[in-house]
Structures are given as C-alpha cells and as structure tokens.
N, C-alpha and C positions, 0 to 999 in steps of 0.2 A: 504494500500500500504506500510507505514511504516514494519507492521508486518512482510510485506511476506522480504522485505528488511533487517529486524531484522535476521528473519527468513536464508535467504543465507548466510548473515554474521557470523553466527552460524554456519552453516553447512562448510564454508569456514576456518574461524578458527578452526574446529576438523578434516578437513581436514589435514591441513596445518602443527597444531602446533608443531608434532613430532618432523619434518625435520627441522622445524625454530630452534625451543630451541637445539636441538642437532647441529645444526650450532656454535650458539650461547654458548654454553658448550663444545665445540670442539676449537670456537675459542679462549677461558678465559683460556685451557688450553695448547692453542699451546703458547700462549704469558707468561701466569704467572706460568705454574707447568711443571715439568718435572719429569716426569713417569718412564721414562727408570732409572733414577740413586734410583727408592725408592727400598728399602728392600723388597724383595717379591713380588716384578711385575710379575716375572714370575708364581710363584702361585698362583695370581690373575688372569692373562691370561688363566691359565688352567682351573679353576673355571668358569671364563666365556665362554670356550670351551663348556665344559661340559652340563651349564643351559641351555644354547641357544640350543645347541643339542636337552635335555629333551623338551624345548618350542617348538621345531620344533614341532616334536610329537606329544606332547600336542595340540598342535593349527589342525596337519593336522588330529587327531582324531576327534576333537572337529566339522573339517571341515563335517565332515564322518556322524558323526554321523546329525548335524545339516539337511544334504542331505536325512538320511535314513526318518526321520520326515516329510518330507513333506506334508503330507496329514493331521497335528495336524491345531489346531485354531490361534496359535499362528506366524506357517509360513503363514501361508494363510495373516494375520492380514497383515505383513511385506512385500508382497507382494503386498497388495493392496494400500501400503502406499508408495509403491518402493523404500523399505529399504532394501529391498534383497539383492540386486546389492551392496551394500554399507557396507553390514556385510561382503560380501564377497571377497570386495575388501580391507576392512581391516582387514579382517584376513588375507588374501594371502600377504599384506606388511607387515603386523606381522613374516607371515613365513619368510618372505626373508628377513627381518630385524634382526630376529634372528640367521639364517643362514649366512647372511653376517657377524655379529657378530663370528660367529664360526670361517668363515673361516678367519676372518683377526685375529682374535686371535690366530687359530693354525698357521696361519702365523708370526707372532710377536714371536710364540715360538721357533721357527727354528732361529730366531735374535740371538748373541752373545751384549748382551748389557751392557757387562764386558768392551766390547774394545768400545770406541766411536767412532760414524758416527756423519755427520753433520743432515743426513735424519732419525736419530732413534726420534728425537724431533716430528718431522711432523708427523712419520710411528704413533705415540704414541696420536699424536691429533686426526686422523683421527679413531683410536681404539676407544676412547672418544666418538666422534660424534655417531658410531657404536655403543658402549654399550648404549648411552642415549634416540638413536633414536630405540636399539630395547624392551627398556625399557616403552617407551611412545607410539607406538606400543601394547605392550604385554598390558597395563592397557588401553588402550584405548578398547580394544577387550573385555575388563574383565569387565568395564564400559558398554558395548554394554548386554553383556549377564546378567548383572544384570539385565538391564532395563525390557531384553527379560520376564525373568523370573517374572519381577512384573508384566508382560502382562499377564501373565496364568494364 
C-alpha cells in the first residue's frame, strides 16, 4: 500500500512541478529582478520568440510521428501500462507552454520599455513564469522519450 502511495506521489509531483517552480521563479522575480531596465531584454524576448516557435514544431512532429508508430512494441508497452494518455498530455502542455511562451514574448516586444509603466514589472514576471514553465515542460517531454527509448 505504501508503494502504490509512493507511487501517486510520484506521479503527482511530475505532474505538478513545472507550474509550481515556475510560480515560484516568477514570483523571486517579480519581487527581487527587474527585467525590463536590463540591456538586451528585448533580444532576449526575440530569442525566446523564436525557440519556442522551433519547440512548437519540434514537439507537434514528434507528436506525429509518435501516432504514425502505433503498431511498434514499445507503444503497445505504454498503452498497457496507461502511459499513453500521459505522454500525450505532456506533450500537448509542452506545446502550449511553449506557445504561450511565444506569444507573450512577441507581446512584450510590441512594449516601449524605454519609457516606464508601473505594469512593465509584472508584464516581465509573468514572461518568467512563461519561459521556466515552458522550459520544465520541454525537458520533462525529453525525460519521457529517453525513458521511451531504453524501453526498445
């Protein structure tokens, strides 16, 4: 009984920990950094445009391709273990984590954050939250397809 309890708890924390830590790294940066006054934010914003784009991609390929396989030993494996549902719910928060990433970045670049606002502080935390959650996300997915691969 421990085990299986072990076991959800597990499951519960790799659910979870994206969204938490990226809270958590959103909120260390709403209070102690401010983003908007560094040198080169906006060349960072665009960079992060850009990855998260390529991720999209990447991920809804990877989604593609994972679908064409179906009849391998390894989907099958995943299925009987009803881990299916679960690669493919995190990759589709992968995609939209990544996504959201984009779009609040290419939003942040439309910002003039020459001239100060009192909301360019906040607009710049919640950027944060966005790059860390779609970073923990992306490796979380990357972790999953390792695993897949020592299955085979």
């Amino acid at each position: 009984m421990s085990s299986s309890f072990a076991e959800k708890l597990e499951l519960k924390v790799e659910q979870w920990y994206p969204a938490v830590v990226a809270i958590g790294v959103g909120g260390v940066a709403y209070f102690f950094i401010d983003l908007a006054s560094i040198e080169g934010f906006r060349d960072l914003l665009q960079t992060a445009v850009n990855l998260s784009a390529i991720t999209v991609g990447f991920l809804a390929t990877s989604k593609s391709i994972l679908l064409t396989i179906e009849k391998k030993k390894v989907v099958a494996a995943l299925k009987s273990d009803k881990q299916w549902p679960m690669l493919i719910d995190y990759m589709m928060c992968a995609i939209y984590s990544a996504f959201l990433l984009a779009l609040v970045s290419g939003g942040l670049l439309l910002v003039k954050f020459k001239e100060p606002a009192d909301w360019h502080h906040a607009a710049t935390s919640v950027w944060v939250f966005c790059l860390v959650l779609a970073l923990l996300t992306g490796i979380r997915i990357v972790r999953f397809f390792a695993w897949i691969l020592k299955l085979d």
